[in-house]
TORROKOL-683815 format. One line per 3 residues: number of its first residue (from 1); for each residue x, y, z of N, C-alpha, C, O, CB. Coordinates in steps of 0.02 Angstrom, whole numbers, plus 50000, padded with zeros to 5 digits. Glycine has a CB too. Example, Ala and Ser with C-alpha at 12.3 -4.5 7.8 and 13.67 -1.06 7.14 Angstrom:
<sites>
1 = 50660/49716/50390/50615/49775/50390/50660/49835/50390/50712/49834/50423/50565/49776/50452 | 50642/49888/50354/50684/49947/50357/50645/50002/50394/50670/50057/50402/50704/49970/50286
</sites>
This chain:
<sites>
1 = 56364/56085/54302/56292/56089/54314/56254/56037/54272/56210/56055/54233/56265/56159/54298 | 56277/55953/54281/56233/55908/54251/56186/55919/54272/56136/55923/54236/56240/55849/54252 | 56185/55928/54333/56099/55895/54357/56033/55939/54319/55973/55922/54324/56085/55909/54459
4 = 56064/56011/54274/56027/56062/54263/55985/56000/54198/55929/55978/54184/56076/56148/54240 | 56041/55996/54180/56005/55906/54114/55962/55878/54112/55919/55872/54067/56026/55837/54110 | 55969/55851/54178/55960/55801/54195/55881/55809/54236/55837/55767/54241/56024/55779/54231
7 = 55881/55888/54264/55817/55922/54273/55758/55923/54221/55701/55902/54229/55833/55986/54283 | 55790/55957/54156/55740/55951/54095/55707/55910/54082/55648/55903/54066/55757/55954/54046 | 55768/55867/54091/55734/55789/54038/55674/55750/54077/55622/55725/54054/55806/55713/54026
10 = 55696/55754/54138/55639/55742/54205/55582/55792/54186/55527/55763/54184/55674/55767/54294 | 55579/55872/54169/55521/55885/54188/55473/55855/54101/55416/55835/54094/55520/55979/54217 | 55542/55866/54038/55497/55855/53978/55466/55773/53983/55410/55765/53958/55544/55870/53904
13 = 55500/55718/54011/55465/55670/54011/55418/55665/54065/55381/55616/54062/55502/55624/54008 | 55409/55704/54112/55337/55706/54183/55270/55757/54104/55224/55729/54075/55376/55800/54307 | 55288/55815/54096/55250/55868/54068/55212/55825/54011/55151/55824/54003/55300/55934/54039
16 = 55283/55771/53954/55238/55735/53892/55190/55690/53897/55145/55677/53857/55272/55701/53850 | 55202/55667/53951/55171/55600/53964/55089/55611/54024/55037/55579/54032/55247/55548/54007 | 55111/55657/54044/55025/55696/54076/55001/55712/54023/54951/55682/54001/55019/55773/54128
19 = 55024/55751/53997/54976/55791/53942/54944/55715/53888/54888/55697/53870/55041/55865/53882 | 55004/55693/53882/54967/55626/53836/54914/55590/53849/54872/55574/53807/55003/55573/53828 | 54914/55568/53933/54858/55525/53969/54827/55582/53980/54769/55559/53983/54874/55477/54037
22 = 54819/55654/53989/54760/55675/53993/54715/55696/53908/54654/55690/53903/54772/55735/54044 | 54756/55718/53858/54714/55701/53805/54683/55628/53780/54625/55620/53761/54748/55724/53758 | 54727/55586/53785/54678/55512/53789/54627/55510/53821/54576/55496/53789/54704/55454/53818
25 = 54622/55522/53889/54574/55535/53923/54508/55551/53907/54453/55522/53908/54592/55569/53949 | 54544/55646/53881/54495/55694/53876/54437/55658/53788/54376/55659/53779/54549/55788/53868 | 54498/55628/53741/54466/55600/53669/54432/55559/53689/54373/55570/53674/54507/55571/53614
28 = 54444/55490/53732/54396/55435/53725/54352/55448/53757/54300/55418/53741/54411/55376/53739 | 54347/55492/53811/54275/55519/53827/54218/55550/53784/54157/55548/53790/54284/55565/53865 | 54270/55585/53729/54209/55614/53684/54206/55606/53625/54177/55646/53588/54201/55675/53684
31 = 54241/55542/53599/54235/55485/53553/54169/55462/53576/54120/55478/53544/54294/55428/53558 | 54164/55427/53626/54122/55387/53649/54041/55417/53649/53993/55394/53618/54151/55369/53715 | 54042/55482/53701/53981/55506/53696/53980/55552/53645/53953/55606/53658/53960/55530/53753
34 = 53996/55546/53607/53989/55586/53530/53972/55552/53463/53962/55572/53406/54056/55618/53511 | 53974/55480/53500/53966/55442/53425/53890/55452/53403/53844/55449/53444/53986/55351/53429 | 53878/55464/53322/53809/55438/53309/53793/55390/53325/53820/55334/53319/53792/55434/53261
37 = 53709/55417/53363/53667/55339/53344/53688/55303/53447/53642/55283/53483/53735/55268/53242 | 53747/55305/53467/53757/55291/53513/53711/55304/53585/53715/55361/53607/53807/55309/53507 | 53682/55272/53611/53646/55266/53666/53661/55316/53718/53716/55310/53744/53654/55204/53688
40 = 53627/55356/53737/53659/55418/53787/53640/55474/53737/53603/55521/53751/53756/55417/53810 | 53679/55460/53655/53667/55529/53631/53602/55561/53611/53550/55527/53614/53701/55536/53579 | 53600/55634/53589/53554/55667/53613/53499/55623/53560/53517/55595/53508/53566/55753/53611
43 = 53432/55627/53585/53371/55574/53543/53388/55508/53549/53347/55471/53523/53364/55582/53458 | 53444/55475/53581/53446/55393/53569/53433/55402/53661/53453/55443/53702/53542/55342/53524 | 53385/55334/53666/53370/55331/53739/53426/55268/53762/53442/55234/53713/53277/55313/53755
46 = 53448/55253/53808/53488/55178/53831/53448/55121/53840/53403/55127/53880/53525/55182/53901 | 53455/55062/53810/53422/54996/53772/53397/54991/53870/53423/55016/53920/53494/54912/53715 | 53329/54941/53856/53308/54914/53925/53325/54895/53946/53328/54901/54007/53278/54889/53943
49 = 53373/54826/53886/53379/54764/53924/53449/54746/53916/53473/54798/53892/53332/54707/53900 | 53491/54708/53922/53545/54668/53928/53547/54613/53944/53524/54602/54000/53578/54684/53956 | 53574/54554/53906/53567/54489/53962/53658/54510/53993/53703/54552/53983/53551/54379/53909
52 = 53641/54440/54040/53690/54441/54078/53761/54447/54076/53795/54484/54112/53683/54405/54097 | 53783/54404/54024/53831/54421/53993/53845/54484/53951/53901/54510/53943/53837/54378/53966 | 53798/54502/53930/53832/54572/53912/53836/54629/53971/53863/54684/53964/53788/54605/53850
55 = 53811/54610/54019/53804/54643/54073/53872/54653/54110/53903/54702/54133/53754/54610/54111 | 53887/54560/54104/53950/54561/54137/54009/54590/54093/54057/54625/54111/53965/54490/54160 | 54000/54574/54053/54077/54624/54015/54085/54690/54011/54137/54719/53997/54089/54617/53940
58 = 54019/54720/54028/54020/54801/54038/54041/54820/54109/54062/54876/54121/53943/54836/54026 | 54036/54765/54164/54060/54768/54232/54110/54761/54228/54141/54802/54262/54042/54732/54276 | 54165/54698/54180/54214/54673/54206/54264/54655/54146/54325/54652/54155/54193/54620/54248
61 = 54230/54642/54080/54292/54624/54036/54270/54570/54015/54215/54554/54037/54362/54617/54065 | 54302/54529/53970/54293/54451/53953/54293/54401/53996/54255/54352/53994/54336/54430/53914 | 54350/54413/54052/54355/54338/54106/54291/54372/54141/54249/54335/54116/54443/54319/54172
64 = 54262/54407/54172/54214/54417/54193/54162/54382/54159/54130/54359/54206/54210/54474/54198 | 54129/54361/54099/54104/54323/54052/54099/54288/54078/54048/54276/54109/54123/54309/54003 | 54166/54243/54079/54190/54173/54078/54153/54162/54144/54100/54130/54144/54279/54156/54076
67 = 54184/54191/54207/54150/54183/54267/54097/54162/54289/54080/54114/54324/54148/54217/54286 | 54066/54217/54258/53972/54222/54262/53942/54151/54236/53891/54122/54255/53933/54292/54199 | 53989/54133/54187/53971/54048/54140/53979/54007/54196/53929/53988/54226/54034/54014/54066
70 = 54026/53992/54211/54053/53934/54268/54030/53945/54330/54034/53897/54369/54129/53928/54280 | 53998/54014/54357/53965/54030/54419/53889/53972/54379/53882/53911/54383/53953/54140/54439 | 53851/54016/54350/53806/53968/54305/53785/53910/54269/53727/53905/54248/53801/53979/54282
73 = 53839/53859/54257/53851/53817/54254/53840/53741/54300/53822/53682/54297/53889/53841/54244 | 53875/53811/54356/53888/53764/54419/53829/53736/54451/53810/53679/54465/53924/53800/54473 | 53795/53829/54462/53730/53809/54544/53679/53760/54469/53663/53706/54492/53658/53931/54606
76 = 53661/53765/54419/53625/53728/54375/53644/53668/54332/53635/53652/54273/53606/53768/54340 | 53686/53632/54404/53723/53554/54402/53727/53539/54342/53706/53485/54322/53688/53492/54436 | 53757/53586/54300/53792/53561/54211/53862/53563/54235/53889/53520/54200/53779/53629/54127
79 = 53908/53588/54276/53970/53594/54300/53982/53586/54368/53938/53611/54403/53991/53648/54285 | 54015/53566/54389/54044/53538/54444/54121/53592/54470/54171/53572/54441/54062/53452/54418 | 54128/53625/54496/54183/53677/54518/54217/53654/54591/54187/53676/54640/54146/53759/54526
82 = 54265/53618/54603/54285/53598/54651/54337/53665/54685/54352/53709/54644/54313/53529/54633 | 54364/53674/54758/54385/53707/54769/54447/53683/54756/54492/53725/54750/54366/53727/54812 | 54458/53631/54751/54538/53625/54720/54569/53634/54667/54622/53608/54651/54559/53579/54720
85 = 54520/53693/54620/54520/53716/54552/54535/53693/54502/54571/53715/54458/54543/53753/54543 | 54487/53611/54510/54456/53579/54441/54373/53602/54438/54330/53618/54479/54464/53483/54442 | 54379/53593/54360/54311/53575/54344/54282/53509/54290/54302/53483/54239/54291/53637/54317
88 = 54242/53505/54322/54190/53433/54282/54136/53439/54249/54098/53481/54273/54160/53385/54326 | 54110/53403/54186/54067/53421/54153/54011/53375/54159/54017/53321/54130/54090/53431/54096 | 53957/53387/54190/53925/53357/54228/53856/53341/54159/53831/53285/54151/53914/53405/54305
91 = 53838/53393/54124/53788/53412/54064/53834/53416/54013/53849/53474/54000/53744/53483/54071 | 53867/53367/53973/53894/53422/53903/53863/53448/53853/53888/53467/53800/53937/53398/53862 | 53800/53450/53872/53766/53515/53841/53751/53565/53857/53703/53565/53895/53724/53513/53824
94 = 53777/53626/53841/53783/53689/53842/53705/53717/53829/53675/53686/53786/53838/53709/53790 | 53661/53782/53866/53601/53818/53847/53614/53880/53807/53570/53919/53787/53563/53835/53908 | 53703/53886/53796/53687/53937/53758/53782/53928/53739/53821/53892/53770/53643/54017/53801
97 = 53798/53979/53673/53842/53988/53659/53927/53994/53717/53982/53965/53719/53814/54034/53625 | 53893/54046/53753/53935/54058/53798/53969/53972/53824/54023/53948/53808/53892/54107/53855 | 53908/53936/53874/53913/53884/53902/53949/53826/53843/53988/53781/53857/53841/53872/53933
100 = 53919/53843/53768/53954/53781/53730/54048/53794/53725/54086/53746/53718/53914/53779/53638 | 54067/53850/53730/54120/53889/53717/54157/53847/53783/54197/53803/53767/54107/53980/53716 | 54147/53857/53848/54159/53831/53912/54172/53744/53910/54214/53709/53939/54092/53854/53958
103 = 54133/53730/53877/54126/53644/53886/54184/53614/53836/54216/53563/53848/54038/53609/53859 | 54192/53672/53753/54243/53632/53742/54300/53653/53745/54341/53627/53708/54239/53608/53697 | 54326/53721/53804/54390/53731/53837/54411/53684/53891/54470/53672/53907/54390/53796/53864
106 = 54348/53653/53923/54360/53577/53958/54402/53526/53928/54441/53492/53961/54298/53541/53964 | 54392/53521/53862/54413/53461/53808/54368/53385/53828/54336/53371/53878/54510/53445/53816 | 54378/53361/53789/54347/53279/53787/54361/53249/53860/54311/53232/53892/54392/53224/53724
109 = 54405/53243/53879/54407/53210/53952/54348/53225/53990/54321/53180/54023/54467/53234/53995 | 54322/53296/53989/54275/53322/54039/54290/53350/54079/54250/53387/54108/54245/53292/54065 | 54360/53342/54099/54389/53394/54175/54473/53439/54157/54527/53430/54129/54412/53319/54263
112 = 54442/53478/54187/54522/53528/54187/54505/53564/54225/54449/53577/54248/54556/53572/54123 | 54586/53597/54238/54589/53657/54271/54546/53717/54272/54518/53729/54218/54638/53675/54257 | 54535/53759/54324/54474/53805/54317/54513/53855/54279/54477/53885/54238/54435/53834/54390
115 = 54587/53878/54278/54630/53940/54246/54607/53933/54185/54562/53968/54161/54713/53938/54247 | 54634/53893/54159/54656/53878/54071/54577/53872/54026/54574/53878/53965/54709/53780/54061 | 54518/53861/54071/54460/53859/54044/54462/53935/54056/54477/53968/54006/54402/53809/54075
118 = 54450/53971/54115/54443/54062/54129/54449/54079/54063/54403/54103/54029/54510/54110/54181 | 54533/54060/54032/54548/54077/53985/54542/54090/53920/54553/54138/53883/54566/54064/53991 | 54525/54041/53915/54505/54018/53838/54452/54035/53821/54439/54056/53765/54501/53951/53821
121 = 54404/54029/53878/54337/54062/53861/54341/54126/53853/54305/54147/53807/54288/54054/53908 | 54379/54175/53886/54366/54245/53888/54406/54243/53820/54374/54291/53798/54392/54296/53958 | 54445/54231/53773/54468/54225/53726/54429/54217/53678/54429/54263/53636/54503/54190/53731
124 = 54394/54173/53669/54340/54137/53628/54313/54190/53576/54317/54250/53589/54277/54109/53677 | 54282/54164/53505/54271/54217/53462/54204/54221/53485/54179/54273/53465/54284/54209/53384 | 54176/54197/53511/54100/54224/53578/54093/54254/53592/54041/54285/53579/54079/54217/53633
127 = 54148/54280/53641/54145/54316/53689/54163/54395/53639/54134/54447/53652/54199/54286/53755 | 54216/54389/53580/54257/54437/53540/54167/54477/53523/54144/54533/53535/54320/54393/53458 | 54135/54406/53485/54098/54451/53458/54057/54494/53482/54041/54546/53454/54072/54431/53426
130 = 54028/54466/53561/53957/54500/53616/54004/54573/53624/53979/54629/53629/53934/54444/53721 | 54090/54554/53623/54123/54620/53637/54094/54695/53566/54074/54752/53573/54224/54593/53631 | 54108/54650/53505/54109/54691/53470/54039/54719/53469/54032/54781/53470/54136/54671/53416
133 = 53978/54674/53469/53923/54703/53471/53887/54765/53525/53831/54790/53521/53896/54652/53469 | 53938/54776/53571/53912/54806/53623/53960/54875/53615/53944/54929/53641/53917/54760/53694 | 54022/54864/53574/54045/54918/53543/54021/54951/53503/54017/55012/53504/54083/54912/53523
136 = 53998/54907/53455/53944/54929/53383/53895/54979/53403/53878/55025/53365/53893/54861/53350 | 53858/54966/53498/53796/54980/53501/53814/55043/53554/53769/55065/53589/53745/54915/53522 | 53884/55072/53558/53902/55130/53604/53926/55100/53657/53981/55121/53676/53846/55177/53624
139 = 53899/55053/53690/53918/55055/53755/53972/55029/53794/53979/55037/53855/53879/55038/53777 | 54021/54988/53744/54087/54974/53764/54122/55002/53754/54111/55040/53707/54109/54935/53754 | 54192/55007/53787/54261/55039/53747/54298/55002/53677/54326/54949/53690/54324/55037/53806
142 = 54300/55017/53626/54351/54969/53587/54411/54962/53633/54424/54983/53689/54377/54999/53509 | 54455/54913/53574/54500/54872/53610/54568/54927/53601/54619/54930/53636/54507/54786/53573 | 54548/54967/53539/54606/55013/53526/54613/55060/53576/54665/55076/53603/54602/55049/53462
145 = 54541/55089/53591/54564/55160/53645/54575/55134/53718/54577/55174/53764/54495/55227/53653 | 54582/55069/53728/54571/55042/53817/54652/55043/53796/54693/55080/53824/54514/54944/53853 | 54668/54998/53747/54754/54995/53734/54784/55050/53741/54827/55047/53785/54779/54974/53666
148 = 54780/55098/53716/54788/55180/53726/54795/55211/53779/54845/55246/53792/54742/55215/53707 | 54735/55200/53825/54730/55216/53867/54784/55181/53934/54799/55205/53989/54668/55214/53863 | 54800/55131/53910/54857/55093/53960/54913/55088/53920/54956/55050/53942/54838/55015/53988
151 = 54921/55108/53884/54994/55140/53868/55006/55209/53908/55054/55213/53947/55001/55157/53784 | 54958/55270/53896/54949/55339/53916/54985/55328/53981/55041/55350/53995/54869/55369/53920 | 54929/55278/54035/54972/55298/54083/55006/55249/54116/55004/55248/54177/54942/55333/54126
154 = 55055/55182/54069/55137/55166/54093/55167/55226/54079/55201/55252/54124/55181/55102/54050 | 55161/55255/54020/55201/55312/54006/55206/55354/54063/55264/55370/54071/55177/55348/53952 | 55162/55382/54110/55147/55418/54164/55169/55397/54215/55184/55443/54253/55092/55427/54171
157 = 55182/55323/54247/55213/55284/54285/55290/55282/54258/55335/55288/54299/55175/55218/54287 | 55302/55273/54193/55378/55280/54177/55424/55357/54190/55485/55359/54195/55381/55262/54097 | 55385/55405/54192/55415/55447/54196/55422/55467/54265/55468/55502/54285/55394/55485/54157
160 = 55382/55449/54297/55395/55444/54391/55456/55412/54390/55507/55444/54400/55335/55391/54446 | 55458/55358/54380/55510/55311/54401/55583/55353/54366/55632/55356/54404/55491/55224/54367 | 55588/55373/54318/55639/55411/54285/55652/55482/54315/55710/55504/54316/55621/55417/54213
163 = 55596/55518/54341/55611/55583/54384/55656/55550/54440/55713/55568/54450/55536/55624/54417 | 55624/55500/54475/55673/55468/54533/55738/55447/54523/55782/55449/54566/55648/55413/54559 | 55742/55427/54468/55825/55385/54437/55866/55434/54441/55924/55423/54458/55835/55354/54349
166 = 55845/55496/54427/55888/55552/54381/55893/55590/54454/55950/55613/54463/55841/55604/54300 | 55854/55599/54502/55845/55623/54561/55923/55595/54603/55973/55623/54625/55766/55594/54591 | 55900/55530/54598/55970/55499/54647/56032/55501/54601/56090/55495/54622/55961/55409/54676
169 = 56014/55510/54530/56108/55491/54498/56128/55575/54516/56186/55590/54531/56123/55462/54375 | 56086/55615/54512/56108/55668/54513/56155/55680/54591/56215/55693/54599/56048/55712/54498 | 56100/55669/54641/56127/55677/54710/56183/55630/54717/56214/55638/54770/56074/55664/54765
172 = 56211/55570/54668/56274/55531/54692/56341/55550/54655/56401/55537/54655/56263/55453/54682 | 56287/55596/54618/56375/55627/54573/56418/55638/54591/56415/55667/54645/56389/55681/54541 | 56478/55627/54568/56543/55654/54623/56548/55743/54601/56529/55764/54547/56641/55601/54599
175 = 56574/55781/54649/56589/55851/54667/56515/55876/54663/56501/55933/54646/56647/55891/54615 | 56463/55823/54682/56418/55880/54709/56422/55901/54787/56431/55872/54840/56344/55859/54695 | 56409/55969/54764/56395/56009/54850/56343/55979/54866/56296/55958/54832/56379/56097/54861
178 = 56359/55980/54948/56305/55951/54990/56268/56003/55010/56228/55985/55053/56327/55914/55049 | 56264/56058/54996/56239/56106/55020/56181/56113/54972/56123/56112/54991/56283/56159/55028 | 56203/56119/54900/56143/56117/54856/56088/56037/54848/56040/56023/54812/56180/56137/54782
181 = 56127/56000/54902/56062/55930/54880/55993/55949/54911/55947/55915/54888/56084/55840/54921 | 55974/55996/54961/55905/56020/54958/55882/56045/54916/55826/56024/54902/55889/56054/54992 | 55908/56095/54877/55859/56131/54820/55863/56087/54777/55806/56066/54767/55876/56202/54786
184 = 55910/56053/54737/55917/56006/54705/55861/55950/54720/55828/55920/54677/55982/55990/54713 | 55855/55939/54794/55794/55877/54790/55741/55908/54773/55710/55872/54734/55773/55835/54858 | 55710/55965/54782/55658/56005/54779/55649/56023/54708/55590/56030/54693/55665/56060/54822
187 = 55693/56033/54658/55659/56028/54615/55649/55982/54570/55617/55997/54520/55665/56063/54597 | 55673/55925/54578/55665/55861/54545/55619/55835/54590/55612/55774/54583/55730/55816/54535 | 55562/55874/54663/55510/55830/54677/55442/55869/54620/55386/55848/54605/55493/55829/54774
190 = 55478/55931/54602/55420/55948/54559/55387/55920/54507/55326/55922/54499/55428/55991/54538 | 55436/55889/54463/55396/55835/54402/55376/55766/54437/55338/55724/54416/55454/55810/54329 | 55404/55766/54481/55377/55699/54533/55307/55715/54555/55264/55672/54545/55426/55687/54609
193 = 55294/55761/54580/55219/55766/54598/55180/55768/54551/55129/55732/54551/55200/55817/54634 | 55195/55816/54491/55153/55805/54448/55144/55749/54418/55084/55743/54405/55159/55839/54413 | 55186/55690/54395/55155/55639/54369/55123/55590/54426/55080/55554/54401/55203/55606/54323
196 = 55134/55577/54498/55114/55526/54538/55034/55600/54543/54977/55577/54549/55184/55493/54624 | 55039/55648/54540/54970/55679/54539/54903/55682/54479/54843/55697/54480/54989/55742/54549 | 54944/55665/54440/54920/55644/54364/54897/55600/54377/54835/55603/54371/54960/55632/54308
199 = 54923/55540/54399/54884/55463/54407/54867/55490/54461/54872/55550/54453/54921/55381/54409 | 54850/55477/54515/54801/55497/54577/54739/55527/54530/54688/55494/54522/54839/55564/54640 | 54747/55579/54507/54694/55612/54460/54643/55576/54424/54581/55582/54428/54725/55645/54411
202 = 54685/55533/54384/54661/55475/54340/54613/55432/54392/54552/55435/54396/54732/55427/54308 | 54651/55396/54424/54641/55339/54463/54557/55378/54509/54502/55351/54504/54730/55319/54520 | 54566/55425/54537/54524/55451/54575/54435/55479/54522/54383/55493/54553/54577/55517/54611
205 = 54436/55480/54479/54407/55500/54413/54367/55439/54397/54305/55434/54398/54462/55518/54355 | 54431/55374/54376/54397/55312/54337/54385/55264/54389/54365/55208/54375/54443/55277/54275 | 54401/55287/54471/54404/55211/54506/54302/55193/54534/54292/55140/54565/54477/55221/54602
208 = 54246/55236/54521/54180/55186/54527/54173/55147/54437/54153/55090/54426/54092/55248/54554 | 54190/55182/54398/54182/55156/54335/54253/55091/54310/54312/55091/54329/54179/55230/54284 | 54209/55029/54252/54219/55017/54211/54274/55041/54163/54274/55094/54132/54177/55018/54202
211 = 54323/54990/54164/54380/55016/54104/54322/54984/54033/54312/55010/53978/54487/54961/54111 | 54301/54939/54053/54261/54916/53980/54199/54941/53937/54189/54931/53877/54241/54856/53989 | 54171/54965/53971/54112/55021/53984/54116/55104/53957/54131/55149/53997/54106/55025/54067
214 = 54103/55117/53891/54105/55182/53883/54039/55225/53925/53996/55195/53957/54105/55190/53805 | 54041/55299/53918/54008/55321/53980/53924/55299/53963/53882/55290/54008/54023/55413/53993 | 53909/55292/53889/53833/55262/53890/53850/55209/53919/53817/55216/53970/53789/55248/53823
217 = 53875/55162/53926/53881/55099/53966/53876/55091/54043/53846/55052/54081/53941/55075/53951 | 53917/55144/54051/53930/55150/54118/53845/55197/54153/53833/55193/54214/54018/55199/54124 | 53806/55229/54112/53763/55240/54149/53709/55207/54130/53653/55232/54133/53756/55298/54157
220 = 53722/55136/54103/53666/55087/54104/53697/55028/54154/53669/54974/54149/53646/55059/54021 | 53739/55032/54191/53772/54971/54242/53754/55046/54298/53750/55021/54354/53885/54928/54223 | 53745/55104/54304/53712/55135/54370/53659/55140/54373/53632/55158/54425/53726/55189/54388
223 = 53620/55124/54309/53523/55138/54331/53511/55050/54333/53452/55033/54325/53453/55194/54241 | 53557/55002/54341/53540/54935/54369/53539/54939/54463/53584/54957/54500/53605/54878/54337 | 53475/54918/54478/53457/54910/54550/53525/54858/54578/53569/54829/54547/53368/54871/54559
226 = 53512/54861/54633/53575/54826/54672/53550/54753/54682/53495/54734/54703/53595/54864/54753 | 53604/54717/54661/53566/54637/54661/53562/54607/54728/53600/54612/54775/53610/54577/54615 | 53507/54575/54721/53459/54545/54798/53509/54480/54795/53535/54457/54744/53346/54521/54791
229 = 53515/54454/54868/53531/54385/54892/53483/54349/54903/53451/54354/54955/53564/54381/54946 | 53470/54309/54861/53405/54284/54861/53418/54206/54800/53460/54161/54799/53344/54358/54832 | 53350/54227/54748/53358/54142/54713/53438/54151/54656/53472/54202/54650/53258/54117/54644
232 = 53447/54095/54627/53509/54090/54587/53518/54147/54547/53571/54178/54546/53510/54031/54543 | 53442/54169/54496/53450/54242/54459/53493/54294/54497/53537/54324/54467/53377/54277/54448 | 53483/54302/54545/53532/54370/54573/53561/54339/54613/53558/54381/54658/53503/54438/54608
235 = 53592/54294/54637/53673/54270/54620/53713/54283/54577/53773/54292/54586/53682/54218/54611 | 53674/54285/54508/53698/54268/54442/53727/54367/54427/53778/54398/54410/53618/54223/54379 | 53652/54379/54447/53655/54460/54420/53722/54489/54465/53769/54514/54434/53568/54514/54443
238 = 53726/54484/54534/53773/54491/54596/53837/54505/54544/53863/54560/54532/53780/54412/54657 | 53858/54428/54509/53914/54410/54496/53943/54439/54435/54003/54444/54421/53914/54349/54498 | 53883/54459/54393/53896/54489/54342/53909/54569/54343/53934/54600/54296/53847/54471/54305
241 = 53888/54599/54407/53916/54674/54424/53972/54674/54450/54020/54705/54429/53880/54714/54468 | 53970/54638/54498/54017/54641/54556/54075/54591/54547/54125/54600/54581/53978/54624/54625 | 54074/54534/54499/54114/54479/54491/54122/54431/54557/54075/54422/54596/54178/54504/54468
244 = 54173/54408/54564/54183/54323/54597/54177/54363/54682/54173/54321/54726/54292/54265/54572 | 54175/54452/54710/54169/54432/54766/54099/54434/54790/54078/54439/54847/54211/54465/54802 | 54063/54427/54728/53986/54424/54750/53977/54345/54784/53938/54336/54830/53929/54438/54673
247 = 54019/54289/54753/54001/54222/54776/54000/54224/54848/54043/54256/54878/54047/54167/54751 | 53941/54183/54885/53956/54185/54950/53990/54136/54971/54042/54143/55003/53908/54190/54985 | 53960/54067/54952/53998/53986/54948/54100/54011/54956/54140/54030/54913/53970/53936/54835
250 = 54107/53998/55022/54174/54006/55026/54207/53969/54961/54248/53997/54926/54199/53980/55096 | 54182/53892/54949/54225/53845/54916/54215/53860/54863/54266/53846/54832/54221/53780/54924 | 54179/53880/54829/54158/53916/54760/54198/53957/54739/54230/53948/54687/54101/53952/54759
253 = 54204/54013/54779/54226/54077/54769/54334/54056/54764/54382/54071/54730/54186/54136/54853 | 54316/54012/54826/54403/53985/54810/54422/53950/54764/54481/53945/54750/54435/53946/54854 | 54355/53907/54720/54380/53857/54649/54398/53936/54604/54454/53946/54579/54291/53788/54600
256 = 54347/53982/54600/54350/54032/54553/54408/54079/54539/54433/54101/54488/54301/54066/54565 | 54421/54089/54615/54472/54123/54618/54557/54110/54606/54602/54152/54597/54460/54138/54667 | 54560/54041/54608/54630/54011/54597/54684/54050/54621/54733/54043/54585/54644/54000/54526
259 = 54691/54077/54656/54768/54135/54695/54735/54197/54669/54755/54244/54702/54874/54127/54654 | 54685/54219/54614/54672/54294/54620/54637/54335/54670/54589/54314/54702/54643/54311/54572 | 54655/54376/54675/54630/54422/54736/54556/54429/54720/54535/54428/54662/54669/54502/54744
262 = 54512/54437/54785/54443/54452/54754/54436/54528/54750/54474/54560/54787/54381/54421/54799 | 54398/54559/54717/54413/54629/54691/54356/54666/54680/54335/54652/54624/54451/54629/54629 | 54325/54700/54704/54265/54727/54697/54280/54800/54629/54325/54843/54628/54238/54753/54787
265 = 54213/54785/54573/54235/54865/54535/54270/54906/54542/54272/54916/54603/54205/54906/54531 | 54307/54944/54514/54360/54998/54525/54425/54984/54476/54462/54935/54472/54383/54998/54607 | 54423/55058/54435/54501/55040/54389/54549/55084/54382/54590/55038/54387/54494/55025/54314
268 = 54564/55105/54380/54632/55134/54355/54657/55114/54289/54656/55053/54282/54685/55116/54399 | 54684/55156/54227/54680/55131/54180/54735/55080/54167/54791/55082/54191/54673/55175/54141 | 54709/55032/54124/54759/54959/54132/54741/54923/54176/54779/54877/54190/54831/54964/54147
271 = 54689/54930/54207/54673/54878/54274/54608/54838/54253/54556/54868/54237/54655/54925/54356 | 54613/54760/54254/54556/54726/54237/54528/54685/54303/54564/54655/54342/54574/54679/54175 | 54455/54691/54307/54455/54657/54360/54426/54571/54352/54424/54534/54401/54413/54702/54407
</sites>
């Protein structure tokens, strides 16, 4: 009676690893809206304003940043974004930090690739710090509990995949009865549902919200009106909620995108858009 083993270990690694991603869960939720002083909590009202960039990293993360720069850059002929995913530095003067950060991931030549700039910029101690300040001020996730939180649930995805391993070594064992491989499948689908139901859970929970966005964050990116198609400002605003599939400019949207999928909000934990 291996498979009786081989049952346990399946249900203790489905049972540890829910319970783990759901206390992560359940803490950084009330880490977040529990902090003093934090925006949401009780007597602190949520700030008016935001510029854009901080806007965009509460939508999207750091390359979201970066984006919003080189979307901005572009339509206000300081950058040049070709769809063959170069860029050119048309102004090398930058109107603000962000944009100076951008111009010298270009380097001296003036042109590079649109990736390796994405990059560097969302990297940038710029971008680290607008991160930290928006942590400081409640409304982001730190970097520790988002990490956490995408560990929680590989762990939750690893133990699926291991209920299944243990599922089939069991059913290929030699002198198993064929008679018992129904109940036998049946109860090794039980820790199987529970963890692919665990993430469904998850996924179904966090997919209108922000992985970057603690919940004061997240209900200052829902009392923002829906951005108009109209002058460059809400282009800008568009891109900073919604990211690169707000661009309408087919050729734009294809310099920006370089092979990534365009992706409208929605996460699952570990998912950046």
């Amino acid at each position: 009676m291996l498979w009786v083993l081989f049952l346990l270990v399946a249900w203790g690694a489905a049972a540890v690893s829910c319970v783990r991603l759901c206390l992560v869960t359940a803490g950084a939720a009330l880490r977040s809206s529990d902090a003093p002083g934090a925006p949401g909590a009780p007597g602190t009202p949520l700030p008016r304003d935001l510029s854009l960039y901080e806007t965009a990293f509460l939508a999207g993360g750091p390359h979201r940043v970066a984006d919003l720069a080189l979307v901005s850059m572009h339509l206000r002929r300081r950058l040049l974004l070709a769809h063959t995913g170069w860029a050119t530095v048309v102004d090398p003067v930058g109107r603000d930090e962000v944009e100076r950060t951008v111009i010298r991931a270009i380097g001296p030549e003036g042109q590079s690739r649109i990736a390796p700039i994405r990059a560097a910029a969302a990297a940038a101690d710029t971008v680290r710090g607008l991160a930290d300040r928006l942590v400081a001020a409640g409304l982001a996730v730190p970097q520790g509990t988002r990490t956490t939180l995408e560990s929680a649930a590989r762990g939750v995805r690893g133990a699926a995949v291991l209920v299944v391993v243990l599922a089939v070594v069991t059913a290929l064992m030699p002198g198993q009865d064929t008679g018992d491989a129904g109940p036998v499948a049946a109860w090794f689908g039980l820790p199987l549902v529970l963890t692919l139901g665990c993430l469904a859970i998850a996924h179904a929970e966090s997919r209108p919200y922000s992985p970057w966005a603690s919940p004061s964050g997240q209900r200052w990116l829902d009392s923002l009106p829906a951005p108009a198609h109209g002058a460059d400002r809400e282009m800008l605003a568009a891109v900073a909620v919604r990211g690169v599939a707000a661009v309408r400019d087919p050729r734009l949207r294809a310099a920006l995108l370089g092979g990534r999928p365009a992706r409208l909000p929605g996460r699952s934990p570990g998912v950046e858009s």
